[in-house]
Backbone as ProteinMPNN parsed JSONL, in Angstrom:
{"seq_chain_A": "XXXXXXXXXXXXXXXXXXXXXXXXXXXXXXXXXXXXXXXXXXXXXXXXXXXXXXXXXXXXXXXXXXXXXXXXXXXXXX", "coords_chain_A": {"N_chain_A": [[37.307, 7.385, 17.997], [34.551, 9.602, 17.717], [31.167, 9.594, 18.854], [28.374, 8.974, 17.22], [25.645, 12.269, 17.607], [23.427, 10.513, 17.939], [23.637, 8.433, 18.732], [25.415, 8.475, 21.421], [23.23, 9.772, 23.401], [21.846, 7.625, 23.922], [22.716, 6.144, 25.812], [21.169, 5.215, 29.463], [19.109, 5.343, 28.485], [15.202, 3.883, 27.899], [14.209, 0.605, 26.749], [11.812, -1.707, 25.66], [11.411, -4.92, 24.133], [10.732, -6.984, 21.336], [10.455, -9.459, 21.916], [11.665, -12.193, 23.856], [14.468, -11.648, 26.096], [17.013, -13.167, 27.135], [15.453, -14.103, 29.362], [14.066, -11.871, 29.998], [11.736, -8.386, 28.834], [11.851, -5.832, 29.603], [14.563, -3.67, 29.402], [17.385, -1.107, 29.703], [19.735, 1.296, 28.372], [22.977, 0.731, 29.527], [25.829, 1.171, 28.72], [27.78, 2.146, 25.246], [29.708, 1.373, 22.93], [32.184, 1.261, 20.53], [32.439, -1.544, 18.192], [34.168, -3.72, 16.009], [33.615, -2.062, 13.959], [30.989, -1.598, 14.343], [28.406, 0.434, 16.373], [27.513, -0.678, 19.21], [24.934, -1.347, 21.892], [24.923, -1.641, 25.027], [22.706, -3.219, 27.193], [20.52, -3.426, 30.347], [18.752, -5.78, 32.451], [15.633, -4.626, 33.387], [14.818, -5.491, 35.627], [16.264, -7.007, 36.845], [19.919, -5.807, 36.704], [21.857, -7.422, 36.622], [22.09, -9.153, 34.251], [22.674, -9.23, 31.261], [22.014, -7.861, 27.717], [23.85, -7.581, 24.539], [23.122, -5.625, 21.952], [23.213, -4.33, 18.451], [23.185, -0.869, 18.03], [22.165, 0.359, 15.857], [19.946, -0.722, 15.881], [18.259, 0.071, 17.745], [17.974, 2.454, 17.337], [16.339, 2.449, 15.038], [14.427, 1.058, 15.715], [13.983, -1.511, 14.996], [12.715, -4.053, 16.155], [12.636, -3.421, 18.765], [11.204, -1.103, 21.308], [10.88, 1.97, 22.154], [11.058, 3.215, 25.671], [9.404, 1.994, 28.236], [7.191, -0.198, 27.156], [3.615, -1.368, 28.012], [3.332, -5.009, 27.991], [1.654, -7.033, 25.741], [0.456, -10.071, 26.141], [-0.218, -13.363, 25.834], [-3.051, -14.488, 27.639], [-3.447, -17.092, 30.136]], "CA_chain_A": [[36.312, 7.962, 17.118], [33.532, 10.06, 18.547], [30.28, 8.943, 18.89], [27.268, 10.074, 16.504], [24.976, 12.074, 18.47], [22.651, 9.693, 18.462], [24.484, 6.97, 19.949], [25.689, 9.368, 22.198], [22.468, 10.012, 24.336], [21.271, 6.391, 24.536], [22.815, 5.822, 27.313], [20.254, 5.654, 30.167], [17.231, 5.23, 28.096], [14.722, 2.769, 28.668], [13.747, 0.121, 26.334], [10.952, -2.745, 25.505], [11.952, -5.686, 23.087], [9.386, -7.395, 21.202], [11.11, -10.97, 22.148], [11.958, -12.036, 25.496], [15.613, -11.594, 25.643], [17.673, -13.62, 28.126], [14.638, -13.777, 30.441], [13.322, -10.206, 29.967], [11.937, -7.964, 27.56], [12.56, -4.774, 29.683], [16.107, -3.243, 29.416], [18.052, 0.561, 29.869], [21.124, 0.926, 28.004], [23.953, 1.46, 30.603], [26.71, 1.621, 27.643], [27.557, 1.809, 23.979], [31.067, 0.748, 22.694], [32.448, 0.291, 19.182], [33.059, -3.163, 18.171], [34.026, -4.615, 14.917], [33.158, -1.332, 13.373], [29.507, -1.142, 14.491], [28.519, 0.894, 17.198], [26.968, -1.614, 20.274], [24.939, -0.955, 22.961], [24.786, -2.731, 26.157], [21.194, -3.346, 27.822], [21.062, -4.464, 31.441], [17.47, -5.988, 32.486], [14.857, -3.466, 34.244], [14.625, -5.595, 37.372], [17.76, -7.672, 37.333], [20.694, -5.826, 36.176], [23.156, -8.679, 36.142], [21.238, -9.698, 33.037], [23.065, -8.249, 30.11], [22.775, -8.225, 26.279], [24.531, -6.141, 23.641], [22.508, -4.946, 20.494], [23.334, -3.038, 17.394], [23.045, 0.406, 18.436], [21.519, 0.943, 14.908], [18.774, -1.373, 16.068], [17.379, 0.989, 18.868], [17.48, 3.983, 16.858], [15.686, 2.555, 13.757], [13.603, 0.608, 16.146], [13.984, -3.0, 14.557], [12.79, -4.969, 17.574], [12.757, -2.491, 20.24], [10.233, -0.097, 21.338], [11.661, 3.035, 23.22], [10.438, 3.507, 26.785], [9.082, 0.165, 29.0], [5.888, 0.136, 27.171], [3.016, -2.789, 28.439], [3.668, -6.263, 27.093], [0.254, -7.827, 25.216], [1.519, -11.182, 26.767], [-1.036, -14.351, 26.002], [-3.246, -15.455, 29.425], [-3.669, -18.23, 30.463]], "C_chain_A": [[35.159, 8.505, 17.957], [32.203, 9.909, 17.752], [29.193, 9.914, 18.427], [26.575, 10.659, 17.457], [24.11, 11.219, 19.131], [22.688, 8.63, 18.897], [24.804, 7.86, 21.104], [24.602, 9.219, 23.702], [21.774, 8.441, 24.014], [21.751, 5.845, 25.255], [22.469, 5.962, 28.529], [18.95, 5.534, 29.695], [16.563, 4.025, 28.814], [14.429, 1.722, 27.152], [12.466, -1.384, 26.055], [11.562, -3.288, 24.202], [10.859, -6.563, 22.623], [10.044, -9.065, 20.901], [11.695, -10.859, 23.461], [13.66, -12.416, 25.299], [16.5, -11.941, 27.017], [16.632, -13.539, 29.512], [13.573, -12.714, 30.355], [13.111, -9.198, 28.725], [12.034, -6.087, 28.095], [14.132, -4.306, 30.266], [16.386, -1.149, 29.684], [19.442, -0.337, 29.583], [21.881, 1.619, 29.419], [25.756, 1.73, 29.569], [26.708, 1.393, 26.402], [29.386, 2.649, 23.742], [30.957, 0.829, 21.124], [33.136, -1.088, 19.104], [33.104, -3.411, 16.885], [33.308, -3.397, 13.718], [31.573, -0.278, 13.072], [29.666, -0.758, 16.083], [27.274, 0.135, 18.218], [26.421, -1.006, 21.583], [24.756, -2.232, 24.014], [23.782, -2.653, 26.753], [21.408, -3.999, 29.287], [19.212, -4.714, 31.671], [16.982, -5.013, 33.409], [14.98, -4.043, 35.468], [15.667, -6.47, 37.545], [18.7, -7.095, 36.391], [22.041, -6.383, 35.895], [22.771, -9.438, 34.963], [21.376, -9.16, 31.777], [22.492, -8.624, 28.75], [23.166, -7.076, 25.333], [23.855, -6.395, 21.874], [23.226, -4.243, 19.888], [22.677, -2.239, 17.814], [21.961, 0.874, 17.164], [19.793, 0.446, 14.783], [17.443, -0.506, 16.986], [17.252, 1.838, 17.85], [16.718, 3.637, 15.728], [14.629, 1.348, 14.281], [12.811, -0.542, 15.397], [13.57, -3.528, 15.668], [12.94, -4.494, 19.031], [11.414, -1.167, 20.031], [10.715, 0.966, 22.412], [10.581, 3.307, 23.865], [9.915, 2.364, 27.254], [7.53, 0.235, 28.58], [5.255, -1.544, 27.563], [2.891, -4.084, 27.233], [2.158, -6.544, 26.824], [0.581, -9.134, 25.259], [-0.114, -12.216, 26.89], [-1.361, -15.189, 27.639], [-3.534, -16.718, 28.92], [-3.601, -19.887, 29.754]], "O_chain_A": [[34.811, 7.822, 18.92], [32.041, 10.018, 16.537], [28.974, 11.059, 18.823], [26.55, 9.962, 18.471], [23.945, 11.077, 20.342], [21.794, 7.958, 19.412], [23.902, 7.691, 21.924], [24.971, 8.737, 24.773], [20.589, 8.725, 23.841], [21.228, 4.766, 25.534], [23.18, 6.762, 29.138], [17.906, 5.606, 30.344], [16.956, 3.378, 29.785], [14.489, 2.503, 26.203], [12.859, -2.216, 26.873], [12.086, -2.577, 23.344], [10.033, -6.918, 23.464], [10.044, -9.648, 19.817], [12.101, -9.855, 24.047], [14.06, -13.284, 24.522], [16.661, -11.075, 27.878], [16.995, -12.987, 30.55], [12.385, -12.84, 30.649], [13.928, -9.084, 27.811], [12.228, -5.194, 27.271], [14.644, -4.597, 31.347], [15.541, -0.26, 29.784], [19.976, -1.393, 29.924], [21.544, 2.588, 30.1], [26.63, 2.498, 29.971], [25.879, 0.576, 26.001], [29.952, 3.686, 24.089], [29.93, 0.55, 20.507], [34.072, -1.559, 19.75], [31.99, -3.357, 16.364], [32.608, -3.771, 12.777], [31.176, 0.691, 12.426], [30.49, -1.216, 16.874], [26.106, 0.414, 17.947], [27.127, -0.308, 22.31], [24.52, -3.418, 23.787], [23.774, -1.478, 27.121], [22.236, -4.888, 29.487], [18.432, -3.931, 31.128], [17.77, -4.524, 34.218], [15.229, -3.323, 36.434], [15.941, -6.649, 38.731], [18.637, -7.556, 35.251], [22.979, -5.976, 35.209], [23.331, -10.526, 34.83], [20.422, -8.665, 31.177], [22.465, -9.841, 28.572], [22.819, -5.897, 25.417], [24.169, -7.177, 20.977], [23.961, -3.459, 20.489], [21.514, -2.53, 18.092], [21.036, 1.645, 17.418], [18.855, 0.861, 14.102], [16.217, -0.505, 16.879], [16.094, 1.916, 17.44], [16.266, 4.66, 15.212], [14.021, 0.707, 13.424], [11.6, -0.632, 15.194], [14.491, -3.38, 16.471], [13.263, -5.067, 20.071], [10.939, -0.6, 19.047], [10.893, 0.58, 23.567], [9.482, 3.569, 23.377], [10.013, 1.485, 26.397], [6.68, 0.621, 29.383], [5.908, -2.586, 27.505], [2.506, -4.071, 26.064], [1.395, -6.265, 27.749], [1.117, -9.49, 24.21], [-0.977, -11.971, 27.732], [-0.7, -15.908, 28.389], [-3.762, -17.217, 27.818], [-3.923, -20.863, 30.433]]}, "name": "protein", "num_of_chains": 1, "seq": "XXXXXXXXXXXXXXXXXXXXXXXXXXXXXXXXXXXXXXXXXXXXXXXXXXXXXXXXXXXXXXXXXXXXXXXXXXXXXX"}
C-alpha cells in the first residue's frame, strides 16, 4: 500500500515530545512502516540513536504529544 503523502515525508524530521520517552524527549524519525493497519513511525533519540521508540504516525501529524522541530524543554530547576 503506498504511503499518504504525509507519512511519506516524515522521514528525517525532527521532533520534541512533551514526556521524556525512554530517556529523551528529542527524536528524528528514521522510518515509518505499516503495522496492524496503522501507519508507525520509528523515532531514534537526537543524541543516542540506539534509543528507539515507535509512535502512531497519526500522532506526529496531528501533534498529540509531539512538537515538530527540537524545540527548548521548560524543564523544572533545581
Amino acid at each position: 500500500m503506498k504511503r499518504p503523502p504525509q507519512v511519506a515525508r516524515l522521514t528525517g524530521t525532527a521532533w520534541t515530545s512533551h514526556v521524556e520517552r525512554d530517556g529523551w524527549h528529542h527524536f528524528h524519525v528514521v522510518g515509518v512502516s505499516r503495522r496492524e493497519g496503522a501507519w508507525v513511525a520509528e523515532l531514534a533519540a537526537s543524541c543516542d540513536s540506539s534509543r528507539r521508540v515507535s509512535v502512531d504516525a497519526a500522532d506526529l501529524l496531528k501533534h498529540r504529544g509531539w512538537d515538530s522541530g527540537w524545540t527548548p524543554l521548560n524543564l523544572p530547576t533545581g
